[in-house]
C-alpha positions as CSV (number, residue, x, y, z in Angstrom):
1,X,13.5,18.8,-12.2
2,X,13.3,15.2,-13.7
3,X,11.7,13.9,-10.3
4,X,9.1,16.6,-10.6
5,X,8.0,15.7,-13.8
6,X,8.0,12.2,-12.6
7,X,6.0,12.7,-10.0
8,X,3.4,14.2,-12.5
9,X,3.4,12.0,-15.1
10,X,2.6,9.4,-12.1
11,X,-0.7,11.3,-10.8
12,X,-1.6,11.9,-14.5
13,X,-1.6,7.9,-15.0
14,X,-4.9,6.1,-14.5
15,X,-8.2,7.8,-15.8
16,X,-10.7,5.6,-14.0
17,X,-13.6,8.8,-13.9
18,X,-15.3,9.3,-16.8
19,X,-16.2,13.0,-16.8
20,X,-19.6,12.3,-16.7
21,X,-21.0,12.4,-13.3
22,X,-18.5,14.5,-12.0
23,X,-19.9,17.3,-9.6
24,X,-18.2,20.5,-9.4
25,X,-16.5,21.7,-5.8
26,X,-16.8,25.5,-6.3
27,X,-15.8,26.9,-3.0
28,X,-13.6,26.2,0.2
29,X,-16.1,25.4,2.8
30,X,-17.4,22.6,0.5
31,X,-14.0,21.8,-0.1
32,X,-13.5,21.2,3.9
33,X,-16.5,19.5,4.7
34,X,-15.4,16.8,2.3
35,X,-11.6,16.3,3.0
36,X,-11.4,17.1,6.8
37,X,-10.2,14.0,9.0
38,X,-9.3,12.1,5.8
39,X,-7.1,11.1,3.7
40,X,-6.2,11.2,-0.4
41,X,-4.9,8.5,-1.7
42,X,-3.9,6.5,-5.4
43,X,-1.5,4.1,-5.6
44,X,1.9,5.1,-4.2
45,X,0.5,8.6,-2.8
46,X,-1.2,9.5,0.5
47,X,-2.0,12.8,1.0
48,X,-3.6,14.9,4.2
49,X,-4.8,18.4,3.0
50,X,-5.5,20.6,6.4
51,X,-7.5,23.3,7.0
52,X,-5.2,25.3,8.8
53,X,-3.5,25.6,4.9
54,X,-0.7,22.8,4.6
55,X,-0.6,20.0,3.1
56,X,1.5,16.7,4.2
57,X,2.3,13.5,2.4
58,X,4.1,11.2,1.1
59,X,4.4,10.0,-2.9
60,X,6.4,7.3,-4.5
61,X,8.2,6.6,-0.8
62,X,9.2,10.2,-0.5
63,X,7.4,13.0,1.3
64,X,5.3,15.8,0.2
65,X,4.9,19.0,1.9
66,X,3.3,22.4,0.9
67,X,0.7,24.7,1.4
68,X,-2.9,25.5,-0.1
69,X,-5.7,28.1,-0.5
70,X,-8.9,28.9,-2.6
71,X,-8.9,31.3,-4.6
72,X,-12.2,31.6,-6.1
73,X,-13.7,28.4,-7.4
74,X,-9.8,27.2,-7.1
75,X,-7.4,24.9,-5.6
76,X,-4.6,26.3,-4.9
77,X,-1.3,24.8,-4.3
78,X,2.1,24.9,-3.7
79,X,4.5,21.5,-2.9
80,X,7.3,19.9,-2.3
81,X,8.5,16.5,-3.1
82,X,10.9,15.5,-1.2
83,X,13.8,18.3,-2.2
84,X,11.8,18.4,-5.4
85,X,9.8,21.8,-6.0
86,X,6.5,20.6,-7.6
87,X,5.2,24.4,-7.8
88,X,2.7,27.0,-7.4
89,X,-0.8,25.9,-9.2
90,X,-4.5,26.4,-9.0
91,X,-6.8,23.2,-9.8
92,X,-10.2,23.0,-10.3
93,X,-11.9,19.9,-8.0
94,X,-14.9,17.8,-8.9
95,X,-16.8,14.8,-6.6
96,X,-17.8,11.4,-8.0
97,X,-19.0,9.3,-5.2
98,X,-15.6,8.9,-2.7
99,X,-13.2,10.5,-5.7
100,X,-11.7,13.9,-6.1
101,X,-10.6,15.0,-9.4
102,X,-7.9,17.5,-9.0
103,X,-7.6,18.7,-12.6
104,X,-4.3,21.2,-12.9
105,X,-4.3,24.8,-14.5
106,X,-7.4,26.0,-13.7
107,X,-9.2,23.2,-15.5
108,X,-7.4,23.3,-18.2
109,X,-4.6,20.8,-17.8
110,X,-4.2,16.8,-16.6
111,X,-6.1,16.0,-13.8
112,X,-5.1,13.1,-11.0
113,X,-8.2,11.1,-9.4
114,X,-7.7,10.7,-5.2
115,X,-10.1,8.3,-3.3
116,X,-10.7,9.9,-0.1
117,X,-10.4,7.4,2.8
């Protein structure tokens, strides 16, 4: 549980986006077109995010596995770090030039900031 919260604390760090500028990814095909073939990465995280649903990684030198879907104008996920359950939640996703803002319960919550490369 500690690890988990760890692990979220650490993608909640550095707010380099201002909000301004940041243009909303409202549905799954636009979702795609953007993150198939690369990668998301921060500091101590690389993430792929398939098409065919899962989602593979690693974080802090340990690795991340789950599954996604939209759900509306959602992210939704569900991971793993290493034995660590991160759990089940749906994010909204904006676009500032090569940076995804993944921002946690349904916009509501802290967001994490992922260059894709």
């Amino acid at each position: 549980m500690r690890s988990a919260f760890l692990l979220m604390i650490f993608l909640a760090l550095p707010r380099p986006l201002l909000a301004e500028g940041l243009v909303p990814i409202t549905d799954r095909a636009r979702f795609l077109s953007l993150i198939e073939g690369r990668e998301l990465r921060r500091v101590g995280v690389r993430l792929t995010v398939l098409a065919d649903g899962r989602i593979t990684g690693r974080a802090l030198g340990r690795p991340v596995s789950g599954g996604w879907q939209w759900q509306g104008q959602y992210f939704c996920r569900d991971m793993q770090w290493g034995d660590t359950p991160v759990g089940y939640n749906c994010q909204t996703v904006r676009l500032r030039g090569d940076v995804l803002r993944f921002t946690s319960d349904r916009g509501r919550g802290d967001f994490a900031d992922l260059k894709l490369r």
